[in-house]
C-alpha positions, 0 to 999 in steps of 0.5 A: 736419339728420343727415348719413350718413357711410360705414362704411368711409370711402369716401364723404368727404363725409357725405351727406343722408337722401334722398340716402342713400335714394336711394343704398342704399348707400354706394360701395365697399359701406359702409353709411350711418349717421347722424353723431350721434342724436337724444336722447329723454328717457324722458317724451318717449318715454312721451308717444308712448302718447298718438298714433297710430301714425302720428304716432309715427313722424312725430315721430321721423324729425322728431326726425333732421332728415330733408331732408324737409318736415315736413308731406310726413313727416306725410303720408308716415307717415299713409299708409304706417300707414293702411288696410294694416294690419289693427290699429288700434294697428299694431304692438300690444304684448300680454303673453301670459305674465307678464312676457313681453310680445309686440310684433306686427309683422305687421299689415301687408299682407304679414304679416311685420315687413318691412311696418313699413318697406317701406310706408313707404320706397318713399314716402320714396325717391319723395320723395327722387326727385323732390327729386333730379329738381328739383334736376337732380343726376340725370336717371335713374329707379331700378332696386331689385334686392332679395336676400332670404330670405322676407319682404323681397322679399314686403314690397318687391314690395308697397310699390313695386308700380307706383311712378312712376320705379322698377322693381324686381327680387326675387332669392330663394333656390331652396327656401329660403323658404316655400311661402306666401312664394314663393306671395305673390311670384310673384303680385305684381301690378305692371307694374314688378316681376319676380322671380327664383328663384336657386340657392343660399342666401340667402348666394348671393342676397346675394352676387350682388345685391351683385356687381351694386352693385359692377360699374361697367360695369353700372351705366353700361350700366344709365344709357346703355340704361335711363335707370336707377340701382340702389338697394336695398330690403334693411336695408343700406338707411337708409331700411329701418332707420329706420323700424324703431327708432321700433316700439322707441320706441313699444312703451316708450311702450305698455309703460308706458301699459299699467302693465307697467312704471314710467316709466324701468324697464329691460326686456329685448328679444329679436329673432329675428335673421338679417341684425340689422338688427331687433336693430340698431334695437332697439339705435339706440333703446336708444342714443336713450333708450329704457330697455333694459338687454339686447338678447336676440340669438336665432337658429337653427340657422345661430347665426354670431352666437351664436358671435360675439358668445361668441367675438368670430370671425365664422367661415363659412369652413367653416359651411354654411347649414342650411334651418330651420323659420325660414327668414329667419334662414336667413344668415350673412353678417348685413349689417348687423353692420357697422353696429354695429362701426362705432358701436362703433369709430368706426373706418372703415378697421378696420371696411373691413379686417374686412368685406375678411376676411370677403369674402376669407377667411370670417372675422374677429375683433374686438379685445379692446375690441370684443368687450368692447362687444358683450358689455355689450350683447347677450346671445346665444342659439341654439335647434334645429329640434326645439326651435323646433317644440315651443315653438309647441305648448306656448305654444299649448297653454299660453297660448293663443297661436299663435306663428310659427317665428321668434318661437318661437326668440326665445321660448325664448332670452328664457325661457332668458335671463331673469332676471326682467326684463321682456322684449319679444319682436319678433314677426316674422311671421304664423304662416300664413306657415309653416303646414307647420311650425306644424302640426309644431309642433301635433302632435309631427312633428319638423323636415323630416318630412312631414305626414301626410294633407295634400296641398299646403302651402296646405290647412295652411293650414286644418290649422292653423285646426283644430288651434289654436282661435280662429286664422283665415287672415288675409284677405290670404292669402285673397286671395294664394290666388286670384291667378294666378302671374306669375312663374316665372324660375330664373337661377344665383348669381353677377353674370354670371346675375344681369347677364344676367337684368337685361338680358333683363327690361330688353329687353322678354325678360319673366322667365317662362323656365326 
């Protein structure tokens, strides 16, 4: 079994898979991450092409000796990858330019990349909980309190809507999603669920739900009122990062399956990245076995990595956020980075003094080795509003392929840093999510003017189906249309809103107020 040790050396004791779910994360605000990796050999990963989906993700969350039956993983993969998603293959691989090979992972119901873990998580967190109940190591149920800045919180409220013994709570960025995402939250049916517009950036919806994490009174009022425990549903925790690697793995195994490259051939993967938990998964199954020579990191206008990963300072002392065409690349404190210095370092209490840099004074900078590392692995890229638009017309005009904002900014950077390696490219969402945006894209309108002759955010919708030929909105927008919005509650960054907020939900208050 792989035990789950504390990035920044709080937690003593390395604890189990489900205890680490369960936990979110760890005390003292370190991340879990697994004390060794399994190995893959590259004929292992190749004979993936020969299972389902499904099975694929059984046989490496088997591959880390989870605390979890077997038979229970299998049943929890078959569900989590069945009739939710629109594609038989799940998570497709397609070479829509030569070389330049496009991983979709937006087949899921809320049509975003976020679906790939959040279907499957809140069944393995429900597993972990009634383990943790049997065994009698805690009475309580859970509250999820989730941060997020579009697709996380959509994804969350779908996978744990209804789910015995969990409540959870969506905090998200006032103006700082898109009208489709807002539209797929605030609709969300669920009697266990609520959300919040909060004000600020997603930087401030971060900050807050973390403050909450780390208010001990809270969370014994939480235990003595409610009977409840927090956890998360962000990529902080294990149990969202996990599920992430194995579309690596099974995008080699297609890759190879389809003759894009030999058995062993290096390729190159691109991600668009904001909190770089995708590009971190990407790098764990790099780690495991997977053949991937570079980890292409591309981002948007808010490029902190970019400067990072050139310069080895992480520096938002005096970076304000900019709102972008791509709004879930819209972060600067990126979460999990944390992880990865500390699997580069090994080194909990240099990484515990960067994370309190970062917190106290907005900066931090590597050592000389580190930054060393990170280079060997990942090569860095940024791309403007304006450039990001003109991509989605010209891959559509060119290639018939209608991309998402997100994916447009991995796309250039890969043609950018390309050498003539195969690239996969991590496809992030559906382009109906961002349709304003990809209707610029479509006709030429620069980043944040208006589109001319449409009234609401939702007839682009149809805009866009008459502008890119062969594109349909995708039926589980349709249906997102026709639902009543439930919700409609604003509340201030910071613990003490977000605390009083809680309470008031908690108490029976509802979250429809101003």
């Amino acid at each position: 079994m792989i035990r789950y040790r504390d990035t920044r050396g709080a937690t003593e004791e390395p604890c189990t898979f489900t205890e680490a779910v369960l936990a979110g994360i760890a005390p003292g605000g370190g991340l879990f991450v697994p004390e060794r990796l399994p190995a893959f050999t590259v004929a292992q990963i190749v004979a993936l092409a020969d299972l389902p989906y499904h099975r694929r993700a059984a046989a490496v969350y088997e591959a880390f000796g989870l605390d979890v039956e077997p038979s229970t993983t299998r049943a929890i993969t078959a569900r989590a990858y069945g009739p939710g998603f629109d594609h038989p293959e799940v998570a497709p691989v397609r070479e829509v330019a030569p070389g330049r090979h496009v991983l979709e992972l937006w087949h899921g119901p809320t049509l975003a990349f976020k679906d790939m873990a959040l279907q499957c998580m809140p069944l393995y967190f429900s597993e972990a909980l009634e383990q943790a109940h049997a065994r009698g190591t805690t009475e309580l149920d859970y509250l999820i309190l989730v941060a997020t800045s579009g697709d996380t919180g959509v994804a969350a409220l779908n996978g744990y809507a209804d789910r015995a013994h969990t409540r959870i709570c969506v905090f998200y960025p006032d103006a700082g999603v898109s009208a489709l995402q807002e539209l797929q939250m605030v609709t969300q049916p669920g009697d266990n669920l609520t959300v919040f517009r909060l004000g600020g950036d997603f930087d401030d919806c971060q900050s807050s739900v973390k403050a909450v994490f780390d208010d001990p009174a809270f969370a014994a009022e939480l235990a003595e009122r409610h009977g409840l425990a927090l956890s998360s549903a962000n990529s902080i925790n294990w149990g969202r990062l996990l599920p992430q690697v194995v579309y690596y793995l099974s995008a080699y195994a297609d890759l190879v399956a389809h003759g894009a490259v030999a058995p062993g051939d290096a390729i190159d993967v691109c991600v668009p990245t904001g909190n770089f938990g995708n590009i971190l998964a990407a790098w764990y199954a790099r780690d495991m076995g997977a053949p991937v020579r570079r980890l292409l990191c591309a981002s948007n206008s808010n490029h902190v990595l970019y400067d990072f990963l050139s310069s080895g300072v992480y520096d938002i002392a005096a970076r304000p956020l900019v709102k972008t065409p791509s709004p879930s690349m819209d972060i600067l404190i990126s979460s999990n980075l944390e992880r990865l210095l500390f699997e580069l370092t090994g080194d909990a209490a240099r990484v515990a003094r960067w994370m309190t840099g970062l917190a106290t004074t907005g900066r931090f900078e590597v050592d000389p080795g580190t930054h060393a590392a990170l280079r060997t692995s990942f090569a860095p890229g940024w791309v403007d509003d304006d450039t990001c638009l003109r991509v989605i017309g010209r891959v559509q005009r060119e290639r018939g392929y209608l991309l998402d904002p997100h994916t447009a900014v991995a796309w250039e950077v890969a043609e950018r840093l390309g050498d003539g390696t195969p690239v996969l490219i991590a496809a992030t969402a559906h382009w109906s999510k961002f349709a304003a945006d990809v209707v610029r894209g479509l006709t030429g309108v620069p980043a944040g003017e208006p589109v001319p002759g449409v009234v609401d955010d939702l007839g682009l919708l149809d805009r866009v189906v008459d502008l890119a030929p062969g594109v349909g909105v995708p039926p589980q927008l349709r249906a997102v249309r026709e639902r009543p919005r439930r919700f409609d509650a604003r509340v201030d960054a910071g613990r003490e809103p977000v605390e009083a907020a809680l309470r008031q939900w908690l108490d029976g208050g509802g979250s429809t107020g101003r």
